[in-house]
SESE-471200 format. One record per residue: residue in three letters; x, y, z of N, C-alpha, C in turn. Coordinates in steps of 0.02 Angstrom, whole numbers, plus 50000, padded with zeros to 5 digits. Atoms other than C-alpha are relative to their C-alpha. Layout:
<nodes>
alaXYZXYZXYZ/...
</nodes>
This chain:
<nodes>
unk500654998850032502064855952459499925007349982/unk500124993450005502064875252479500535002349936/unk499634998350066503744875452364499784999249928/unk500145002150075503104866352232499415003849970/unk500584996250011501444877552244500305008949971/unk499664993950015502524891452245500325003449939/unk499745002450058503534884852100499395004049934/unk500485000450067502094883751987499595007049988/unk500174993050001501324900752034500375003049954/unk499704996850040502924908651991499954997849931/unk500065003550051502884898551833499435002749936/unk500644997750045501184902551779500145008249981/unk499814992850008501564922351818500475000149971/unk499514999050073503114921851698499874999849948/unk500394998750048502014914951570499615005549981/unk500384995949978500804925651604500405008749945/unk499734994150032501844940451589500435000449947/unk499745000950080502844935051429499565002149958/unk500454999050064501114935651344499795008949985/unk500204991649985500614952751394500575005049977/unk499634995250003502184960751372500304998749891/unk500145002650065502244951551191499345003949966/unk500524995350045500424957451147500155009650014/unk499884994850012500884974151198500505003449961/unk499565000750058502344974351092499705000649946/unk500445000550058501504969550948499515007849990/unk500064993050001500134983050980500195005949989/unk499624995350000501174995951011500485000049935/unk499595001450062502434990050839499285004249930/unk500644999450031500504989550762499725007549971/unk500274993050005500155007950791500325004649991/unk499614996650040501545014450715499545002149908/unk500324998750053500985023850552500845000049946/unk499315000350048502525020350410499935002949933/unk500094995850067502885033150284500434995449943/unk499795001950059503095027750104500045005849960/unk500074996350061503595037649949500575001349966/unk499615002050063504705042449807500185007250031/unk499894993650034505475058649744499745004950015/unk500544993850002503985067849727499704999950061/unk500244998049956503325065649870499664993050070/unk500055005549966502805052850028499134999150027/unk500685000249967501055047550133500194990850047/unk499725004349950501045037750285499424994949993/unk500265003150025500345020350277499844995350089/unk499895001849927499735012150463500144991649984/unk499845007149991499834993550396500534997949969/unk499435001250008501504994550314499865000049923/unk500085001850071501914987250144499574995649982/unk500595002150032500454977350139499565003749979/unk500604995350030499494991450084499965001949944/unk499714998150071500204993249909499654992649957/unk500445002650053499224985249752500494992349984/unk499635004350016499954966449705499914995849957/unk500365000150071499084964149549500095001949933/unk500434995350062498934968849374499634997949962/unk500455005250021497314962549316499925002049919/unk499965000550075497384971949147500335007849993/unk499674990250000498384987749067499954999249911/unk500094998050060497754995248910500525006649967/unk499714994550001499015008048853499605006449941/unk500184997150066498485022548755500585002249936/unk499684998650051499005032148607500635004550026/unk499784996650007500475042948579500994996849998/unk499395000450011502085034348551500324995350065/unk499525004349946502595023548713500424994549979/unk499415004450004504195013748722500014994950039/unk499915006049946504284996048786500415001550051/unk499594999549925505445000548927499455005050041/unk500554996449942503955011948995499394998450010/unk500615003150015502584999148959500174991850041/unk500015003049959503014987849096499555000850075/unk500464998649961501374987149204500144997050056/unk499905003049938502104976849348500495004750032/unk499384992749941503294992549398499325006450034/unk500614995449945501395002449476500064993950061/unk500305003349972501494986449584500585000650082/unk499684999249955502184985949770499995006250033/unk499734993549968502955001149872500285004149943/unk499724993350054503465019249785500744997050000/unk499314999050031505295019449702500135002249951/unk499714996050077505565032249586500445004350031/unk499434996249968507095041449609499935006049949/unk500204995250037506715053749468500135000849916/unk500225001950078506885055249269499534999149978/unk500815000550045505665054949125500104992749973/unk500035005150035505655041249001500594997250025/unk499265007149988506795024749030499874999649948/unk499525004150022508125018148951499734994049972/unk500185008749979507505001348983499904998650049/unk500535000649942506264991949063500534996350041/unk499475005249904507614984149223500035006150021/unk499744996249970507975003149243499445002450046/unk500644994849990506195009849237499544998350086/unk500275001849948505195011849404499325002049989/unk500544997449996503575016649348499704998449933/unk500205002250076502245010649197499635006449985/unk500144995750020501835023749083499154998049958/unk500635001950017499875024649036499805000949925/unk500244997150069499795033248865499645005750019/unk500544996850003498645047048820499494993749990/unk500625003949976496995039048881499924993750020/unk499935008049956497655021848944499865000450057/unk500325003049930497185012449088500264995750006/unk499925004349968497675001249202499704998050053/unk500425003649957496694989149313500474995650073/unk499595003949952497674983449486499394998550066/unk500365003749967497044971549618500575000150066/unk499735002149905497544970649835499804992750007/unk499895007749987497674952249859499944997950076/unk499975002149916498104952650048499625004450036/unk500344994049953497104967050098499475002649958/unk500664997150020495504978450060500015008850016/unk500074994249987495374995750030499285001450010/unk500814998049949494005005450149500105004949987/unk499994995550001493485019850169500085002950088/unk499495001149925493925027550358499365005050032/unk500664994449945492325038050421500275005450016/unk499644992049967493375053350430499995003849933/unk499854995750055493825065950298500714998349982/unk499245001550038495575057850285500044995749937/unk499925003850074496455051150131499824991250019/unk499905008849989496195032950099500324995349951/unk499445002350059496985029649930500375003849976/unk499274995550011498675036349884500214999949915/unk499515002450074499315036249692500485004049977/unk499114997550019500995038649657500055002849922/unk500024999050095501015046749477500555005050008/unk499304995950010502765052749436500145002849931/unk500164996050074503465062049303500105007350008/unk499964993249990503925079849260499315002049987/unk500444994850017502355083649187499264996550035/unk500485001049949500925084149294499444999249939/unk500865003050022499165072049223499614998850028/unk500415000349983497815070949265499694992549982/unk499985009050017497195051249310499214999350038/unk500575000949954495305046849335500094992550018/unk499865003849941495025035149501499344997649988/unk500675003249979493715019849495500274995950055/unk500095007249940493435006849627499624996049989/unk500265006150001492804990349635500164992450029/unk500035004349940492314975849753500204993849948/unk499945008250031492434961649619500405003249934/unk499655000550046493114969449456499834999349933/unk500475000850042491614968649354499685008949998/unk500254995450013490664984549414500475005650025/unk499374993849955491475000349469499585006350023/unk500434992749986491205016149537500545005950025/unk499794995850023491925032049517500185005050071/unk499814995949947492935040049648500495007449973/unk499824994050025493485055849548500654998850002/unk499355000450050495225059249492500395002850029/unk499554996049980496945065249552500315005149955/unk499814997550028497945078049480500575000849983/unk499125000749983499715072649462500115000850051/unk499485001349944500985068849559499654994750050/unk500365004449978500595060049713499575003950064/unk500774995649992498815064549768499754993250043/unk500535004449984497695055949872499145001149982/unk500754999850024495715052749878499794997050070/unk500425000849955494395052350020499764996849965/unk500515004450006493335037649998499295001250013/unk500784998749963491935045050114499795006249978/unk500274994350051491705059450005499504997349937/unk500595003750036490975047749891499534994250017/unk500315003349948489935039250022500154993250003/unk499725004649984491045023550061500285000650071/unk499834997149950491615021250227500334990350015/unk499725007449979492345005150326499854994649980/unk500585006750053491104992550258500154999249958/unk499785000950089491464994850088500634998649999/unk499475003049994492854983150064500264997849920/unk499834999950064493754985849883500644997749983/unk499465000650008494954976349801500304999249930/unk499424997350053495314983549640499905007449986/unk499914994850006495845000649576499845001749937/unk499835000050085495705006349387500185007049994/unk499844992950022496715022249327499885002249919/unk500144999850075496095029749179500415007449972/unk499334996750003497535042849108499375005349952/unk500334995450051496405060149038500395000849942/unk499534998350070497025062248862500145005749989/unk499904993950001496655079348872500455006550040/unk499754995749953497885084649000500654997349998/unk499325002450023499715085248966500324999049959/unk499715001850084500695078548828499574995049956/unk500435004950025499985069748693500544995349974/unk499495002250035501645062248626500614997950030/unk499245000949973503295053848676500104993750029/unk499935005449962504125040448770499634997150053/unk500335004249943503225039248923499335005350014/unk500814996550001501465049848882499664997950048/unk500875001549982500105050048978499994999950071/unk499914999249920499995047949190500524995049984/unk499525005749973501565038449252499954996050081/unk500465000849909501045026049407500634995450015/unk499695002449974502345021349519499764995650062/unk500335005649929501285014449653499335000650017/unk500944997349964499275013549725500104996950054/unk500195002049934499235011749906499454999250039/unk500515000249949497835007950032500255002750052/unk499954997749921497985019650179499494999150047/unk500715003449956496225014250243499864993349992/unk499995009450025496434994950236499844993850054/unk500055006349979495944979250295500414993749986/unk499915005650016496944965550296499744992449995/unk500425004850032496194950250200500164993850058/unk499535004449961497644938550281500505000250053/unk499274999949951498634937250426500534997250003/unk499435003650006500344934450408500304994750055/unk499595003549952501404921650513500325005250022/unk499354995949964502434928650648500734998849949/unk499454999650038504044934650544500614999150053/unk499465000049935505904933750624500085006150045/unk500284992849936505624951850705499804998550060/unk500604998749932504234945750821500204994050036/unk499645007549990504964927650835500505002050067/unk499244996349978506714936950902499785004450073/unk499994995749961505944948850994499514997450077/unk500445003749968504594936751072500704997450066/unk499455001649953506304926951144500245003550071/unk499734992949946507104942451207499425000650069/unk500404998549965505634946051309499894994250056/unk500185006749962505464928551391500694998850039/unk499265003049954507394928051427499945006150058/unk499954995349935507204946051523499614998150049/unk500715000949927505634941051625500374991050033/unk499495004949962506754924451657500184999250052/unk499524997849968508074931251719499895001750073/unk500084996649956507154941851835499654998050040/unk500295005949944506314925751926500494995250026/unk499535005749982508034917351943500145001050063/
</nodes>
């Protein structure tokens, strides 16, 4: 009677401690901050590659001469990858969509929500590559209808405080719109105007929680065979 009581104790306490040493795992994986970036330059992201834009709800290009290989608006989408160069070749080479003088493009977070973070830190990242430094004004918007105006980077890759323009955690945004100043930079050429290799959320909410991937799956195991072992 006492074995089998005994049994099941240990039993429960193996469980037990599988879970704990699992959620702390996780946690601890969780609160890692993971740098992203290109060429020009990086910014660290705490929820990974879900924090990058997975959208393009509309891209207006402007004037000045752009070349279909730099008018591919689904290369702002995902994680940074620009390795460096101006105008592409062609769009398979190109890593970045070129805006025009005074184009815009409209991108949407699908799995997540950009916030703002109650601090003075950055909260949106934009990757704008390119030798020649443009200037790109920054809206926001919860649905995609109205917007509101979180001021502008200055080339390259720049971030933006949210809570500078009184947004903060609450405010849960999930689209971006870059609008490329005409007046700053070139007015002419292959790939005119801001070049956007990526828009990140560094202050984010995730919308959806993923399934456990094979990482946590793997590592879940591992953890259950050591604490095993060490009841055999």
């Amino acid at each position: 009677m006492d074995m089998q009581k005994n049994s099941k104790n240990n039993g429960t306490t193996t469980f037990t401690s599988v879970v704990a040493a699992f959620a702390l795992l996780v946690c601890s994986l969780s609160a890692w901050s993971i740098p992203y970036g290109n060429l020009q330059g990086f910014a660290e992201f705490p929820a990974g590659a879900v924090s990058f834009a997975d959208a393009v709800v509309s891209y207006t290009p402007g004037s000045g001469g752009l070349t279909a290989a730099n008018m591919d608006a689904s290369k702002a989408l995902g994680a940074p990858d620009y390795a460096g160069g101006g105008a592409c070749s062609n769009a398979a080479d190109c890593r970045f969509v070129s805006l025009g003088a005074g184009g815009s493009i409209v991108l949407q977070f699908i799995d997540n929500y950009l916030t703002g973070s109650n601090s003075s830190d950055y909260d949106l990242w934009i990757f704008e590559v390119g030798p020649d430094v443009e200037d790109t004004l920054v809206d926001v918007s919860t649905d995609g209808v109205d917007w509101e105006s979180v001021g502008s980077v200055g080339g390259s890759t720049s971030g933006i405080d949210l809570d500078a323009f009184g947004f903060g955690v609450s405010n849960l945004f999930s689209f971006v719109r870059l609008t490329d100043v005409a007046s700053e930079g070139g007015t002419s050429g292959a790939s005119v105007g801001a070049d956007i290799d990526a828009v990140g959320a560094i202050s984010t909410i995730v919308a959806h929680v993923p399934e456990p991937n094979t990482f946590f799956l793997f590592a879940l195991g591992l953890t259950a065979l050591f604490l095993s072992r060490k009841h055999i």
